[in-house]
C-alpha positions in Angstrom: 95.2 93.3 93.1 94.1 92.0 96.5 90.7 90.7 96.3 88.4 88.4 98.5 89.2 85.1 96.6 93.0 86.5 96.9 93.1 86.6 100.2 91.3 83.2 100.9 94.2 81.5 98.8 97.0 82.9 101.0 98.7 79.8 102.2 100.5 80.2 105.5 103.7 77.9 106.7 105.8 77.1 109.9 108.9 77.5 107.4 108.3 80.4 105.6 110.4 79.9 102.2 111.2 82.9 101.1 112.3 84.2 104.3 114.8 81.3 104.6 115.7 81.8 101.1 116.2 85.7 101.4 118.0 85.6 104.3 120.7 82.6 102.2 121.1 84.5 99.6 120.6 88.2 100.3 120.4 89.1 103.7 123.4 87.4 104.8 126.0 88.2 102.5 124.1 92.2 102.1 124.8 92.6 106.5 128.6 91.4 105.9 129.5 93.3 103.1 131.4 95.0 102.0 129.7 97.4 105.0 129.0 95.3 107.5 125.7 95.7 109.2 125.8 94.8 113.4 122.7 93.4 114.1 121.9 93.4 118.2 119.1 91.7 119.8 118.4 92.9 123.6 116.0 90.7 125.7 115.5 87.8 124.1 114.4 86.7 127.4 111.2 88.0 127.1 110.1 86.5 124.0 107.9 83.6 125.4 108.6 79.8 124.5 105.8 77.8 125.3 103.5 80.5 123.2 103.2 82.7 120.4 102.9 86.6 120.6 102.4 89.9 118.8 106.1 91.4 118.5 104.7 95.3 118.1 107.8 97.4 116.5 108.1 101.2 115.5 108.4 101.2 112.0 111.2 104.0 111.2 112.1 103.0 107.7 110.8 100.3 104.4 113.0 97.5 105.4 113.5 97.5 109.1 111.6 93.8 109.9 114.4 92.6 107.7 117.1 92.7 110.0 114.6 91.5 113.1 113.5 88.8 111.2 117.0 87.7 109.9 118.5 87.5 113.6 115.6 85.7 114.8 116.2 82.7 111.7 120.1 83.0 112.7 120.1 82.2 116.1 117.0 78.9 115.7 114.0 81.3 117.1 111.2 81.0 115.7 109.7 82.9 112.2 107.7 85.1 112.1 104.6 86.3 110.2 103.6 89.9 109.3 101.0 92.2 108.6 101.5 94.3 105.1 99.6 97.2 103.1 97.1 95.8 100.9 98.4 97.9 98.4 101.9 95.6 98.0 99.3 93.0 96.2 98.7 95.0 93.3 102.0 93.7 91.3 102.2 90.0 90.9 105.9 89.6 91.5 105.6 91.6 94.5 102.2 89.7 95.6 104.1 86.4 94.8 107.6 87.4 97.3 104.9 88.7 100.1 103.1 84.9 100.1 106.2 83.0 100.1 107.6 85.2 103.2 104.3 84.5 105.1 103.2 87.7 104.7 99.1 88.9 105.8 97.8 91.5 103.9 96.0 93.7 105.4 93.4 95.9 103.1 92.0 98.8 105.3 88.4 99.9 103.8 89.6 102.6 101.8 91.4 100.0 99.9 88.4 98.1 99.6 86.4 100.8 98.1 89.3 102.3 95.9 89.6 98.3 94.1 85.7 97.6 94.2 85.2 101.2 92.5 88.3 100.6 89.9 86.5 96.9 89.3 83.2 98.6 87.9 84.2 101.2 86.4 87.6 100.6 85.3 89.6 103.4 86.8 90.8 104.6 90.2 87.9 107.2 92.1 89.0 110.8 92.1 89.8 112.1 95.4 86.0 113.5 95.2 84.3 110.3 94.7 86.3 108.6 96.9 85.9 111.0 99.6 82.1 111.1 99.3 81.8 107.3 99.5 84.6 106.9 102.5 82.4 109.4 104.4 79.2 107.0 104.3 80.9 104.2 104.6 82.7 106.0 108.0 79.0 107.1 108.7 80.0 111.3 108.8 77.5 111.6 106.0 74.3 109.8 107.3 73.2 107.1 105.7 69.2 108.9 104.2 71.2 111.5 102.7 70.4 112.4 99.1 72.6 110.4 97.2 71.9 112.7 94.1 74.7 114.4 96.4 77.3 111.6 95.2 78.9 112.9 92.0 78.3 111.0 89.0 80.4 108.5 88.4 80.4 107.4 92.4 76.6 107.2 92.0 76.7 104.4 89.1 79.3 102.7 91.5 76.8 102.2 94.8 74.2 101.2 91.7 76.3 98.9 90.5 77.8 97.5 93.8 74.5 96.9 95.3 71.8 97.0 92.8 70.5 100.6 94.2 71.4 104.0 94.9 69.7 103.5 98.5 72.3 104.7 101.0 71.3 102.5 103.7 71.9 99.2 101.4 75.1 100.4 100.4 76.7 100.9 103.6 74.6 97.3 104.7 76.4 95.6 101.5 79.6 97.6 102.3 79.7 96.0 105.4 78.9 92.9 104.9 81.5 92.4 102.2 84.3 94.4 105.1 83.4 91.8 107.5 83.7 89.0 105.2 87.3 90.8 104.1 87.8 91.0 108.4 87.4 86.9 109.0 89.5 86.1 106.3 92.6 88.4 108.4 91.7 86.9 111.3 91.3 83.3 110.1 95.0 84.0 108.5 96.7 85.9 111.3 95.2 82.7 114.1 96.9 80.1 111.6 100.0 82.0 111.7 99.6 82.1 115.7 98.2 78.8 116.5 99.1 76.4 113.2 102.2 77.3 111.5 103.6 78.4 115.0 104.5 81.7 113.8 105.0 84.7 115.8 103.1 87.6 114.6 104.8 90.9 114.3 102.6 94.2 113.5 103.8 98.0 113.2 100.7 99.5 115.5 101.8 103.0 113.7 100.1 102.4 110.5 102.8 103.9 108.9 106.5 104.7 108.4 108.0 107.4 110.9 111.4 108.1 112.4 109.7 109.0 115.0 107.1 107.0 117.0 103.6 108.2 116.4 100.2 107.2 118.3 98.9 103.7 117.2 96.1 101.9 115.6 93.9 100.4 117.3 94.3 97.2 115.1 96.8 95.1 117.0 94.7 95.4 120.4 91.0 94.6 118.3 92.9 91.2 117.4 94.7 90.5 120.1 92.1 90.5 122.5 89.8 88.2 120.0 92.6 86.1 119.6 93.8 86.0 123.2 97.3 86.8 122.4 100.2 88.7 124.4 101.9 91.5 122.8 105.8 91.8 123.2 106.9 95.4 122.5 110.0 95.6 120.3 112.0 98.7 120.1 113.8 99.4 116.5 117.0 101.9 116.9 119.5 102.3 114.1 117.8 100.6 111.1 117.1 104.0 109.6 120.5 104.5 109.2 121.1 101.5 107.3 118.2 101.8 104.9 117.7 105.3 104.5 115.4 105.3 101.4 114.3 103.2 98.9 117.0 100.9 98.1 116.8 97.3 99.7 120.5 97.4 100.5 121.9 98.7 103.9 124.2 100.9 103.9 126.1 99.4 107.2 125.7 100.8 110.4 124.2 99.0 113.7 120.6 98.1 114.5 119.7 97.4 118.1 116.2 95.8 118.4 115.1 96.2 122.2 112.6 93.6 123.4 110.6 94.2 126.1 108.7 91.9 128.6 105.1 90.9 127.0 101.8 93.1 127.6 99.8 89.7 129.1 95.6 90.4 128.4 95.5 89.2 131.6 98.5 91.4 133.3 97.8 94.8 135.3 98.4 97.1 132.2 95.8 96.0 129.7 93.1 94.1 131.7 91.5 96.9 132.7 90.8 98.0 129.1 89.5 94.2 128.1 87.1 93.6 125.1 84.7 90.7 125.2 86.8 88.1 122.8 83.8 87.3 120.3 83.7 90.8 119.2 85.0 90.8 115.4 87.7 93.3 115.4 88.2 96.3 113.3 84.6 96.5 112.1 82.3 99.8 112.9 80.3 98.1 115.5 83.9 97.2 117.2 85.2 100.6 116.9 81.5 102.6 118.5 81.3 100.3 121.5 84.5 99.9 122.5 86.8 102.8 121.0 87.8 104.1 124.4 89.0 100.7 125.7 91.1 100.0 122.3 92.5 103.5 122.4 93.6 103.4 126.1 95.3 99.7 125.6 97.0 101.1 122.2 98.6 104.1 124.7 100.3 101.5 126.8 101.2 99.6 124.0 102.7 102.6 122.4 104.3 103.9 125.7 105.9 100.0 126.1 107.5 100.8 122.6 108.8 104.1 123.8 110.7 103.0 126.6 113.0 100.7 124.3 113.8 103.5 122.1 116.8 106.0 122.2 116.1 109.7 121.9 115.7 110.9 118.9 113.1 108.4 118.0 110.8 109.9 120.7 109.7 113.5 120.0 107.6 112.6 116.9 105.8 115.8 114.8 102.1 115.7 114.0 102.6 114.9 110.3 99.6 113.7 108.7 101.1 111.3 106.2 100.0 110.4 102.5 96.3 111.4 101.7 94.1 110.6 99.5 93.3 107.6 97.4 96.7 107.0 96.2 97.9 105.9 99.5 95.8 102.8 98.4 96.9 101.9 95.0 
């Protein structure tokens, strides 16, 4: 399970080694046979080499940073670090893989409350408790509401979280403890930028779609505290190879468009700029400057677009795993 102290003992390097290992004794001889899997890499020229960046890709299938991230250790470029579910922390073998191939993980507050709630009282919430707690947290329940409101169970979990059933010292403890959860993902993701000379590379969907879908706001809250360009990186073909669960590719060809970087600075995003102390991701963030992260995350996600074929383009309004078991 990703905790606090979890995420504080991530260790970061300019050599990941299970990416090097992986791609020795997987990845290469898994993309040569016995189906061979083309891997193409379109404008490397705009990957920057006096800097690191944000490589934002569309994220069409489980595996499809595999292939990206292979090419890029083949041809001497640099690794690359990446942002991951919280959720892929909650079985140790997997937790262990994820650290050795630099890997962030990063818990959303839903994941937060569905671990803090199993903690105290040793079992997942239903989709009622969790609901009721996500919607104070969220503020759509305000905060002097009853809490004789929250069922049972969730109402020993604020007591026992905070020492009271008040609601306005469980959303303050709430979010205190997001905010120390938020400086430990952007201590880890400015290491991987500025240390272990990593690029960093984030799917701004959120989730997995064959087709592109509007993005998070995420990737722009850090960037523009970190002060680091985004390259856009188009993923066509990777689908194909991995079409469901199984690691293996099935062969095909993967073309990875990269486009020229977003710069903070450049014409595109400068007009949405965020003051660069502001933490990112927390509620504050998201009331005061929602409009500004939402209209950067359109050209972001219209930068991705134009490096895509077709039929990645028209996606439907699906709205994706609900509940609390997208968590755990």
């Amino acid at each position: 399970m990703l905790t606090l102290e979890r995420l504080r003992n991530i260790k970061l390097t300019h050599r990941p080694p299970g990416q090097v290992v992986f791609a020795n004794t997987v990845l290469r001889w898994d993309y040569l046979l016995p189906r061979r899997t083309d891997i193409v890499l379109e404008g490397l020229e705009h990957i920057p080499t006096d800097r690191t960046v944000f490589f934002a890709m569309n994220h069409t299938d489980r595996y499809n940073y595999w292939p990206f991230q292979y090419e890029l250790y083949r041809r001497g470029l640099p690794f690359t670090a990446t942002w991951v579910k919280g959720k892929y922390y909650e079985h140790p073998a997997m937790a262990a893989f994820m650290d050795a191939c630099n890997n962030i993980p990063l818990p959303s507050r839903g994941y937060v409350i569905a671990t803090e709630f199993r903690a105290r009282m040793g079992r997942q919430p239903s989709g009622k408790e969790y609901r009721a707690l996500r919607d104070r947290v969220d503020r759509r329940v305000a905060s002097d509401t009853a809490m004789d409101e929250l069922p049972e169970a969730a109402r020993r979990f604020v007591e026992a979280f905070c020492g009271s059933t008040d609601g306005e010292r469980f959303i303050a403890a709430f979010d205190a403890l997001w905010a120390d959860y938020l400086r430990e993902i952007v201590r880890l993701t400015r290491h991987a930028l500025e240390r272990a000379g990593n690029n960093l590379l984030v799917f701004p969907e959120g989730t997995r779609s064959k087709t592109l879908r509007k993005g998070q706001t995420g990737l722009m809250q850090m960037a523009w505290h970190l002060g680091h360009d985004i390259v856009p990186v188009g993923c066509n073909g990777s689908d194909d190879c991995y079409p469901g669960n199984s690691p293996f590719s099935r062969g095909g060809r993967i073309v990875y468009r990269i486009g020229p970087p977003l710069r903070l600075d450049g014409p595109e995003l400068l007009p949405h700029a965020v003051p660069t102390d502001q933490l990112p991701l927390t509620f504050a963030a998201n009331e005061r400057y929602r409009d500004r992260y939402e209209a950067a995350t359109a050209v972001l996600m219209q930068a991705i677009g134009r490096l895509l074929d077709e039929r990645y383009l028209h996606a439907e309004n699906a709205a994706g795993e609900q509940g609390v078991g997208r968590f755990l």
